[in-house]
C-alpha positions in Angstrom: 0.0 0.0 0.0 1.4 3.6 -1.0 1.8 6.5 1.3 -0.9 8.2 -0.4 -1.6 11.9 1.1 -4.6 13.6 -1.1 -7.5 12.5 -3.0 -9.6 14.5 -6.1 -13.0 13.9 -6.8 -14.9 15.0 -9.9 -18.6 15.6 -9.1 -20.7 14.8 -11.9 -20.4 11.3 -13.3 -18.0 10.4 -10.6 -20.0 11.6 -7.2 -23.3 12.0 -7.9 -25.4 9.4 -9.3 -27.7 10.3 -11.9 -30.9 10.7 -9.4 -28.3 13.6 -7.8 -27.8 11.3 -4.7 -24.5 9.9 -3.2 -24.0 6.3 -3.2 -23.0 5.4 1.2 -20.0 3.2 -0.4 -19.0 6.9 -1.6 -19.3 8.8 1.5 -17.7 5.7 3.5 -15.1 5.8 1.3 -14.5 9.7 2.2 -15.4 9.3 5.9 -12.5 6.9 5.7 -9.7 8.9 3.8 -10.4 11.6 6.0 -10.0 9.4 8.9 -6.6 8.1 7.3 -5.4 11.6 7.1 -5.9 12.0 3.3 -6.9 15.5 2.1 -10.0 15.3 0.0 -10.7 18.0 -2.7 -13.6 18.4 -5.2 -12.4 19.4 -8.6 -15.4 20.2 -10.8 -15.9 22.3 -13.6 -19.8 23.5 -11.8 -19.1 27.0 -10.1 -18.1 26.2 -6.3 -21.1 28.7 -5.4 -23.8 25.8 -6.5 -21.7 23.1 -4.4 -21.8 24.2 -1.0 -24.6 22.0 -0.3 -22.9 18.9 -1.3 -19.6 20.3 0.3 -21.2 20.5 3.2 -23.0 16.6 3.2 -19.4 15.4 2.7 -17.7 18.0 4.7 -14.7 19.3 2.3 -14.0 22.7 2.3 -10.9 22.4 -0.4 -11.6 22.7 -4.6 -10.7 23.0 -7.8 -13.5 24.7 -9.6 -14.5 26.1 -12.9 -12.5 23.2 -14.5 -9.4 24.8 -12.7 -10.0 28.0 -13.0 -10.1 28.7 -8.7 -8.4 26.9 -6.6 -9.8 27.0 -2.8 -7.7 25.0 0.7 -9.6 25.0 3.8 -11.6 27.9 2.3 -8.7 30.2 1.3 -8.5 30.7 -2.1 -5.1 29.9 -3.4 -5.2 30.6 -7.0 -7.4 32.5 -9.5 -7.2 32.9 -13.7 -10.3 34.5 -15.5 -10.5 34.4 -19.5 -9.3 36.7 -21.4 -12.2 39.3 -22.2 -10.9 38.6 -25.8 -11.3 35.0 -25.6 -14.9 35.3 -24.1 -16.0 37.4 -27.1 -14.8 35.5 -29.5 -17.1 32.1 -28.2 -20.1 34.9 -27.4 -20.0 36.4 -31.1 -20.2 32.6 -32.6 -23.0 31.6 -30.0 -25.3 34.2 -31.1 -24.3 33.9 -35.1 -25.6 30.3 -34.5 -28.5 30.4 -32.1 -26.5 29.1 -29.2 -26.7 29.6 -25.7 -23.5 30.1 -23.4 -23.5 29.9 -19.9 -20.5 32.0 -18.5 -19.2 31.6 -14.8 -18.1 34.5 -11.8 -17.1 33.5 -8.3 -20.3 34.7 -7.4 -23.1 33.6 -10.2 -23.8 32.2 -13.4 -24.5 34.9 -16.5 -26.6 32.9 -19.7 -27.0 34.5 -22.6 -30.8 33.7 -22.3 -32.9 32.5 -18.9 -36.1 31.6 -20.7 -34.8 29.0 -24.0 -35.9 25.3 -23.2 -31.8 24.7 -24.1 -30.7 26.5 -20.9 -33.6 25.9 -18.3 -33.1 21.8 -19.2 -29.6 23.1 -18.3 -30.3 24.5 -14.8 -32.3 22.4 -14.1 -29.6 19.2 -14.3 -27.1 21.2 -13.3 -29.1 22.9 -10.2 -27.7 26.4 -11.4 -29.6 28.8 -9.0 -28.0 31.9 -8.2 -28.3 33.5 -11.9 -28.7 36.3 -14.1 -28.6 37.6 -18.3 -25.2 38.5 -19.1 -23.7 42.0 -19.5 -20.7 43.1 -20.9 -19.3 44.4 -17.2 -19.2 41.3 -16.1 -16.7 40.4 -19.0 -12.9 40.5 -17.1 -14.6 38.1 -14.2 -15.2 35.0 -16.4 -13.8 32.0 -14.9 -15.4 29.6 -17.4 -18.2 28.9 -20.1 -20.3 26.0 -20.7 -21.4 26.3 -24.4 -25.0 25.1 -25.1 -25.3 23.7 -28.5 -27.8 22.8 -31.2 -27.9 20.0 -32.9 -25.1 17.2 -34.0 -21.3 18.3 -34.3 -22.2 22.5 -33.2 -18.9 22.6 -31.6 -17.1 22.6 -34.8 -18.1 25.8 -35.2 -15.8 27.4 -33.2 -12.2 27.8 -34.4 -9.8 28.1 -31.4 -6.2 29.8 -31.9 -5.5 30.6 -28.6 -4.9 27.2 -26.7 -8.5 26.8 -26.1 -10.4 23.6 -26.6 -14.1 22.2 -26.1 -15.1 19.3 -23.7 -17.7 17.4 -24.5 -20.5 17.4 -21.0 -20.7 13.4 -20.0 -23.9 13.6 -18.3 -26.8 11.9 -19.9 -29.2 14.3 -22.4 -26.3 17.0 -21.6 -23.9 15.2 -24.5 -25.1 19.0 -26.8 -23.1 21.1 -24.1 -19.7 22.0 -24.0 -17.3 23.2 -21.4 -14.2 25.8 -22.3 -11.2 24.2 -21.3 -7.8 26.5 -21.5 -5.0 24.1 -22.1 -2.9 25.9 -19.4 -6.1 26.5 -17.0 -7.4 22.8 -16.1 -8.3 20.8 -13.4 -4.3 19.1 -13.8 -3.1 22.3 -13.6 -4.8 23.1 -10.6 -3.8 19.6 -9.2 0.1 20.3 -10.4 -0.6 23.7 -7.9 -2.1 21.9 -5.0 -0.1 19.6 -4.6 3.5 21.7 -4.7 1.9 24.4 -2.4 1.0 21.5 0.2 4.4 19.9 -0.9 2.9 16.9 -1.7 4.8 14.7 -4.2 2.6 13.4 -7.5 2.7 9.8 -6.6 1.1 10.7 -3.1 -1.8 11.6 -4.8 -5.1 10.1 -6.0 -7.8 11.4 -8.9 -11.0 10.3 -9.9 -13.5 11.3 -12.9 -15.4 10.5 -16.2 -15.0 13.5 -18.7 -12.9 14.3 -21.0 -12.5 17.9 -18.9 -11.1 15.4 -16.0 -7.9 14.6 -18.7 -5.4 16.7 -17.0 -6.2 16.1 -13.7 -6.0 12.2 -14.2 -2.7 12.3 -16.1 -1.2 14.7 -13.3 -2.2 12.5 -10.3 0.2 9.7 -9.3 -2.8 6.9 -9.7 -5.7 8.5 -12.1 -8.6 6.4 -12.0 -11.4 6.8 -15.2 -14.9 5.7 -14.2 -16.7 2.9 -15.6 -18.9 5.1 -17.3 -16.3 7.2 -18.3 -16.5 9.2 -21.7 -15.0 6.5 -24.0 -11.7 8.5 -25.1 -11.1 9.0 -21.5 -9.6 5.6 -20.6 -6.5 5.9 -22.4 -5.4 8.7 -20.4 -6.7 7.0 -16.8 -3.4 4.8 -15.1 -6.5 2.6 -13.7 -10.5 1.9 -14.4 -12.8 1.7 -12.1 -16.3 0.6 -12.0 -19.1 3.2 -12.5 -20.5 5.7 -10.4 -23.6 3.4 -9.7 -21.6 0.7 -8.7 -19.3 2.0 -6.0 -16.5 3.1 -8.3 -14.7 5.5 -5.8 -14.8 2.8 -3.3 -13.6 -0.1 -5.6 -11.2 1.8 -6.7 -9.4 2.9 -3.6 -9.5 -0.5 -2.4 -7.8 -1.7 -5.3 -4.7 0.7 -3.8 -5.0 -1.4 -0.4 -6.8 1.9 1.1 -10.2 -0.1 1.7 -11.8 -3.4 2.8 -14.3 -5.6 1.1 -17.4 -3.5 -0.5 -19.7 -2.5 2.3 -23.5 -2.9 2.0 -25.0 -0.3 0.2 
């Protein structure tokens, strides 16, 4: 068994099961870290204002959010990198030339470039976006990320990124249409390359969990980077192990495959 020291959860796909519950293999599989003395961190690209709930069930209070845009230990925030205003434009102009809606993200609330479209309330709605409002262009230098609502098959090849910018396809279920902004130097492995050398904590010490394909980086920079069973299909290659799914105790299965856990408990 390694001396393993910190542990990073995705949320969706990973945590929560599809009926937004938490399987009790999960939780006693975080009860038990914890007890072990192994940090726990959720890295997520949802904005960490729509998670406190669920932080608070599971009792962590460190993140990666915004798909490693802010970085938060034991509610200090650590690290911070909004879009370029240029770069926001840019995906706003195409959204609009193509009837898509975008969902842009503050520290403090979610700006859509419509509240009302069927696209974006079947969005909230799965996503339990709350704290909300229509998009202005003084809001514009505080974009930590986007989640681009599409229409239709293949809408992301609309958009022609020159500036290290790339989409990630949403691996929920009905959600396949949406597409989060990933920077390639501003991503949950970036923000797990940050963590772990502020809290001097070497990459094999550490443990990563998740399903989509914005969960790349952060699998590949862990020391043992787990894909779930459910995982998005070109995820795998870049996961060092595969779990089962997120219905069928895949965080717990998979930590005990590193010697950290007993035999399956009853769920």
């Amino acid at each position: 068994m390694g001396h393993y020291k910190i542990l990073f959860l995705d949320i969706d796909g990973t945590i929560l099961r599809p009926d937004d519950t938490i399987e009790d293999s999960t939780k006693t599989a975080i009860i038990e870290m914890k007890r072990q003395e192994i940090e726990v961190v959720l890295a997520t690209g949802r904005p960490l204002h729509e998670i406190s709930e669920l932080a608070e069930e599971l009792q962590i209070a460190s993140f990666i959010g915004y798909n490693g845009a802010l970085g938060i230990y034991e509610g200090e925030t650590i690290f911070a990198e909004p879009m370029q205003p240029e770069d926001v434009k840019y995906i706003l102009d195409v959204a609009a030339a193509h009837g898509h809606e975008v969902v842009c993200y503050t520290h403090e609330k979610n700006y859509l470039t419509s509240l009302e479209s069927e696209s974006v309330q079947a969005f909230l709605k799965q996503f339990h976006l709350r704290q909300n409002a229509i998009f202005t262009e003084g809001v514009i230098e505080k974009i930590l990320g986007m989640t681009v609502i599409t229409a239709g098959k293949n809408g992301d090849s609309l958009y022609e990124f020159k500036n290290g910018i790339h989409f990630s396809q949403v691996n929920v279920e009905g959600m396949q249409h949406c597409h989060d902004v990933i920077r390639d130097h501003v991503n949950k492995g970036i923000g797990v390359e940050f963590l772990l050398k502020k809290l001097r904590i070497k990459r094999e010490e550490s443990i990563a969990f998740g399903d989509g394909m914005n969960d790349r980086e952060m699998l590949e920079s862990a020391g043992e980077g787990f894909a779930m069973g459910n995982a998005h299909p070109d995820l795998f290659q870049y996961a060092k192990h595969k779990t089962t799914a997120f219905t069928d105790s895949g965080i717990y299965n998979g930590l005990k495959s590193l010697g950290l856990l007993s035999n399956k408990p009853v769920t």
